[in-house]
N, C-alpha and C positions, 0 to 999 in steps of 0.2 A: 483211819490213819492216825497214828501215836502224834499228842501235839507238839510235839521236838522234830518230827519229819514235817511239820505242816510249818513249821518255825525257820529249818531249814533252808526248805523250798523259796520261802519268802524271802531271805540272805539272801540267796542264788538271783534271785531276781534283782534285787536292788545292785547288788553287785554289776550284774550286765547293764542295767539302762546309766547306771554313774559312767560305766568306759564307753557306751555310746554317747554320753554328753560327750567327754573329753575329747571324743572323736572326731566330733561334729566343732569342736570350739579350736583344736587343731586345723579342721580343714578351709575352716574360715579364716585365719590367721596368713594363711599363705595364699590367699585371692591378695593380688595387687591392686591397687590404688593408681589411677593414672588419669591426671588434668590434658585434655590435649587443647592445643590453639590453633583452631582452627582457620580456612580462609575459604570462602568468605569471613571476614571478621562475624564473633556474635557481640550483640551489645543487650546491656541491661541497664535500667532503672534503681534505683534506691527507693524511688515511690512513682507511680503513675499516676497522678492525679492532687492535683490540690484544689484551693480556693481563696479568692478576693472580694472583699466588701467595699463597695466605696458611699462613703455616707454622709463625707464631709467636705464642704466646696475648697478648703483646701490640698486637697486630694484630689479631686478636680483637675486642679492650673497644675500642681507642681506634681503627681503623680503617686504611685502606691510604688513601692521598690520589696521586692520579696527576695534576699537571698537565699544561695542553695537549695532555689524550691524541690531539686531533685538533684541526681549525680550521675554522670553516667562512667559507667563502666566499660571496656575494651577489651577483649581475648583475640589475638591475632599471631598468624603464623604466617603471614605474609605481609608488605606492604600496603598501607590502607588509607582510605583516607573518610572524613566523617563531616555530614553536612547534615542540615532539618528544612522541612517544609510543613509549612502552617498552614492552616483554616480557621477562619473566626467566624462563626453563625449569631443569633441572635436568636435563643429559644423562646422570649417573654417577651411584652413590649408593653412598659406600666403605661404610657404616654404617649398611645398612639399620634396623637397632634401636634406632636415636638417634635423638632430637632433630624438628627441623622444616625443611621446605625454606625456603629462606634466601629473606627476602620484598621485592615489589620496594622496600618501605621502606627496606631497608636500604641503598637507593643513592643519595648525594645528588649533586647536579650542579648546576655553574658557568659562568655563561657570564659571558666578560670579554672589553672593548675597552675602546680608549683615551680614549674617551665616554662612559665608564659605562654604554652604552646600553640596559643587560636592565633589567627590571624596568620598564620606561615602559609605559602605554596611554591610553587615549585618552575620556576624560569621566567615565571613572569614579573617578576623584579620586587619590591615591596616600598610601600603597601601594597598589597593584592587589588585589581579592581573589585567592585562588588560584583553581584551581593557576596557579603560574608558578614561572620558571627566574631566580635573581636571580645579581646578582655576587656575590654568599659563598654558603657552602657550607649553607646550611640551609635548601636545596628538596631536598624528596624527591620523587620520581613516586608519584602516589597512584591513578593510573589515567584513562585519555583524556589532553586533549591540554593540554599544559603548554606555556604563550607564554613567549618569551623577550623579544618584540617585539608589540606590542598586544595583542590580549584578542578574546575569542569577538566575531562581526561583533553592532553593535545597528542595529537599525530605522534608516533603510530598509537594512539589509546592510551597510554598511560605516562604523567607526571614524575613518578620515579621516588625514590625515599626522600625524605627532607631533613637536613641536616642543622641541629642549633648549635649555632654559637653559645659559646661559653655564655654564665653570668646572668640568671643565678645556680642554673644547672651543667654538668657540664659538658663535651660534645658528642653528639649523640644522635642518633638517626629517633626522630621522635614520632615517625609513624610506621615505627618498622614491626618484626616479629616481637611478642611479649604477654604478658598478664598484666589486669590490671592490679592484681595481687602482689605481683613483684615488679611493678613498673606501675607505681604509682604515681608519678611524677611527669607522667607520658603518656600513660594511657587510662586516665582515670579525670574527667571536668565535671568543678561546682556551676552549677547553672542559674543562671540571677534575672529574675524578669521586671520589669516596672512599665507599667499601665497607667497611661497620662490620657483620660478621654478629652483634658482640654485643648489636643490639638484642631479640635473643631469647635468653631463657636457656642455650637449646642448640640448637645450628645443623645438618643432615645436613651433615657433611661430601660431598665430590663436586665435580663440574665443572657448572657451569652457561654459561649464555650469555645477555648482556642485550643487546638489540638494543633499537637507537632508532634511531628513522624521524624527521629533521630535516625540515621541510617549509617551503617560502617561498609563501606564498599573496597572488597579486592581492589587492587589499582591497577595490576593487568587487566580482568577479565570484565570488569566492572559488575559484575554479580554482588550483592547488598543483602546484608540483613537490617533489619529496621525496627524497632519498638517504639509504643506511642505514647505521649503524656498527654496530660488535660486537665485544663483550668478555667473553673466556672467563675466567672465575673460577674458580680452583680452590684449594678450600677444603680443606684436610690435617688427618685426625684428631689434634689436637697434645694428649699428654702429654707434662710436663717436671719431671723429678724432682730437684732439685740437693743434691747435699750440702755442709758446711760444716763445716769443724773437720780434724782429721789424720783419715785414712786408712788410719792403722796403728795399733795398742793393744798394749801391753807389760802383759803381767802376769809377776812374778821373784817365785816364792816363795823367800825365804832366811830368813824368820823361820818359827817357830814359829805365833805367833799369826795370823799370815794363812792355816794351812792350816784352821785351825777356823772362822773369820772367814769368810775370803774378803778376796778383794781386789776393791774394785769403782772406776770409772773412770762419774763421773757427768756428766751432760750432753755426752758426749765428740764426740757423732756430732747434728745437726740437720737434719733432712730438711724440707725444700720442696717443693710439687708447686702444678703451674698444667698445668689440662688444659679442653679443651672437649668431654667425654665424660664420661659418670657411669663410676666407679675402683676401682679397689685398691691397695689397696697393704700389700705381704708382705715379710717377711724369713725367708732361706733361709740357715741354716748349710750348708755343704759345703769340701770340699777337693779336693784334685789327688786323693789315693789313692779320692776317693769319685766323682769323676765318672771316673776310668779303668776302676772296678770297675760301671759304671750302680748304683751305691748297695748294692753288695753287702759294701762292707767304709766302714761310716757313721762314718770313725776319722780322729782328727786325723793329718796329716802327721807322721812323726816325721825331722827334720833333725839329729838329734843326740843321739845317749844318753850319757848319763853313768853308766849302771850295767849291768851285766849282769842284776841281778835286778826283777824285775817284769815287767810288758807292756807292750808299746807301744798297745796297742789303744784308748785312749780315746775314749769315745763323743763325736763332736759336741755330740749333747742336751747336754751338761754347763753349756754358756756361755747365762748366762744375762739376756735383757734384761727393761729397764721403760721404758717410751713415760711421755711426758706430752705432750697430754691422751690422755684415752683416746677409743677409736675412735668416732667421733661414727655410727656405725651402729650403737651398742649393743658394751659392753664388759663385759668383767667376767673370772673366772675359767676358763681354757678359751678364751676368745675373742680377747681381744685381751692382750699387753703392761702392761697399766695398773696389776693389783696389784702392791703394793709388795714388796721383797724382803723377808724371810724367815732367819731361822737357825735349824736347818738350812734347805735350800732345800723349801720346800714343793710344787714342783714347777710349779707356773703360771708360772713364766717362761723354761722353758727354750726355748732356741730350734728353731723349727720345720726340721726335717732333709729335703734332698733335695739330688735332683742333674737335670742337665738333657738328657732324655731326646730323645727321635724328634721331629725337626722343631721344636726348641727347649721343648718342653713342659717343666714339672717335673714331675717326680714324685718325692711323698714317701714317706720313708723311715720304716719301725718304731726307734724308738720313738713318732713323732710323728706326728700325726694330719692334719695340712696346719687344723687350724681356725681358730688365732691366726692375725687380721688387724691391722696396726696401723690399718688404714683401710679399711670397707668390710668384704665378708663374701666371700673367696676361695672360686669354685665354687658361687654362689648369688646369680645374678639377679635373683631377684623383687623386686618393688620395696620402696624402704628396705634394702635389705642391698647398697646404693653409696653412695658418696659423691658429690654431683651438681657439674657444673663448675664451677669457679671457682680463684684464688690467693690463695695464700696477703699478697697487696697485698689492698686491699678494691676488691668488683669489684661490681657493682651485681646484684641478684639471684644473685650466686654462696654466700652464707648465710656462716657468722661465720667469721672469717681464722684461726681457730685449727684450723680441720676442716683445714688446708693445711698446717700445720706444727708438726713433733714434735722433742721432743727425748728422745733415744736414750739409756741410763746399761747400762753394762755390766758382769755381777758373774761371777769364779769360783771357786769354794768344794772345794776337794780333800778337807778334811775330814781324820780321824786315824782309823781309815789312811788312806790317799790311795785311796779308791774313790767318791769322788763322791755322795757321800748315796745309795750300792746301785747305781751305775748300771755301778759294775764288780762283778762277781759272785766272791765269791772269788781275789779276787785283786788285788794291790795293782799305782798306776802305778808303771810303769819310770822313774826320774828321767832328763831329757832337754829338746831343746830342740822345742817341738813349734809347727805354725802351722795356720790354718783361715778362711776366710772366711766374711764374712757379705755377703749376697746383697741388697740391696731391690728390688724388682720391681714397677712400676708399670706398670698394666695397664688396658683398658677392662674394664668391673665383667662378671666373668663367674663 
């Protein structure tokens, strides 16, 4: 074949399949396009699913508020009306030993458009009895079904349309036929949740999941379509212990009278706690040479000697505190901080000695007995030997704001000779510059 016919051929061809495009782009053009609105109403989402953190105790008391966590949408060809029904589970449980699962009360929910449209039904005068779902935040789910839009069907089965009043939209049957496309105003709600676990004195910490089932229901025949959201909650054991004031404490014997005295530094150090778990809370002397040795050398750091004679060896025990108030689990001598100091030191205040051992634990150290708690009873569960949740702000059912906040006074007394009211045995301190830390450890009550 001559390549001018084989050239041909191939024109011929492209010519047909271009007019079968056109043909084909024609036939598509005159398929119509048609939205219908159905009834049962359908309903939709903007998103199924979110999530909360709660990690901070004042999120707690006053709650987490998430608006617009979703939106829902309305297509209807009939009169309708639109209600939610909830479940709250508890997937995780950090703290078995605490507290209560977090109840569906504690979940309030908003439904908001540009019609004020929640909260309306239909003969039974307004406000609606509950349950319902209104535009502010103080519906809670209290179990079954909660209207956002009319009210349970009455005799013969259906409520009938509902009509608003002017202001700021104007009058209008707002749960009638429509889109939410073109009746945004009516059939289209932002949906606002806020999660307060502190309507219970103490909440299981853990992961939960609230699901709500949104449902659009005919109003004659009561037939429903339904879509579901869900929001995973998770709730964190929060202790928070803050201090206030310096950080460092100078004590310079260079008189005379302050080795028999003592030198004390009073309200130096003030501790705060806000927890949502019953507590303790401990104070731990130790140093660098005491946790490199696991507590086999319980001796203040020595940075600096000024004498060849004497020992460097000083007992931690020596520094000695006073708490006010005392430990609202029962105080006294032996137990907490609280009696007052002493000349000589009469020994109840010295501070509790350890270091910090296998997997963070302490462990204390002889002289000390690990007893004194400034708060709560360290190593003793049983009930009443904690301090139960609450801060030191006034928190409703958390008991009086001073169980939350102490203030610390620090005394050290060398004494003539310089051995510490006996705690050095024959033998006098080495003069020098010496340092040591003190430890608060706030803990869930164990």
């Amino acid at each position: 074949m001559p390549f001018s016919a084989i050239f041909d051929l191939m024109e011929m061809l492209l010519e047909k399949a271009l007019i079968a495009s056109v043909f084909a782009l024609q036939f598509l053009f005159l398929s119509p396009v048609v939205v219908l609105a159905q009834c049962p109403p359908t309903i939709s989402l903007s998103t199924a699913s979110a999530s909360i953190s709660i990690n901070d105790f004042g999120d707690i008391t006053a709650g987490v508020t998430r608006n617009g966590i979703t939106n829902i949408s309305i297509n209807s060809g009939c009169d309708w009306d639109l209600f939610a029904e909830a479940t709250l589970v508890q997937n995780v449980d950090f703290t078995p030993a605490q507290g209560v699962v977090l109840p569906l009360s504690a979940i309030d929910i908003r439904a908001f458009n540009l019609c004020e449209t929640p909260n309306h039904d239909y003969g039974l005068g307004s406000p609606p009895p509950p349950p319902r779902i209104s535009n502010t935040l103080a519906a809670a789910f209290t179990g079954g079904r909660s209207y956002i839009v009319g009210t349970a069907p009455l005799p013969p089965g259906e409520d009938g349309p509902i009509a608003k009043a002017p202001g700021p939209c104007p009058a209008t049957v707002i749960n009638g036929a429509g889109t939410a496309a073109v009746n945004p105003t009516t059939h289209t709600f932002r949906i606002d949740i806020r999660v307060t676990p502190g309507i219970v004195p103490v909440v299981k910490p853990g992961l939960y999941d609230l699901t709500i089932n949104f449902s659009a229901m005919d109003d004659v025949t009561g037939v429903f379509n339904l879509t579901s959201f869900t929001l995973e909650i998770e709730i964190l054991p929060i202790l928070q212990l803050k201090m206030s004031t310096s950080d460092q404490l100078d004590f310079v014997f260079s008189d005379i009278t302050d080795y028999a005295a003592g030198i004390t530094r009073s309200g130096a150090t003030i501790l705060t706690v806000s927890s949502s778990l019953d507590w303790d809370l401990m104070a731990v002397g130790t140093s660098s040479l005491n946790e490199s040795t696991s507590g086999a050398s319980a001796f203040w750091d020595q940075n600096l000697s000024y004498s060849a004679l004497g020992s460097a060896s000083i007992p931690l025990g020596v520094l000695e505190l006073h708490q006010f108030p005392t430990n609202p689990a029962g105080g006294g001598p032996g137990v907490d901080y609280g009696p007052a100091f002493t000349t000589p030191p009469s020994g109840n205040n010295y501070v509790e000695v350890g270091y910090q051992g296998v997997g963070g634990a302490i462990v204390f150290s002889l002289p000390s007995t690990g007893d004194k708690t400034i708060a709560g009873n360290w190593g003793d569960a049983t009930a009443g030997n904690s301090v139960a949740p609450g801060g030191y702000l006034p928190v409703v059912g958390g008991g009086p704001t001073s169980d939350y906040r102490y203030v610390i006074s620090y005394r050290i007394t060398p004494g003539l000779p310089v051995r510490f009211n006996g705690l050095m045995v024959g033998v006098d301190a080495q003069p020098g510059y010496y340092t040591m830390q003190v430890r608060y450890l706030l803990t869930e009550d164990q």
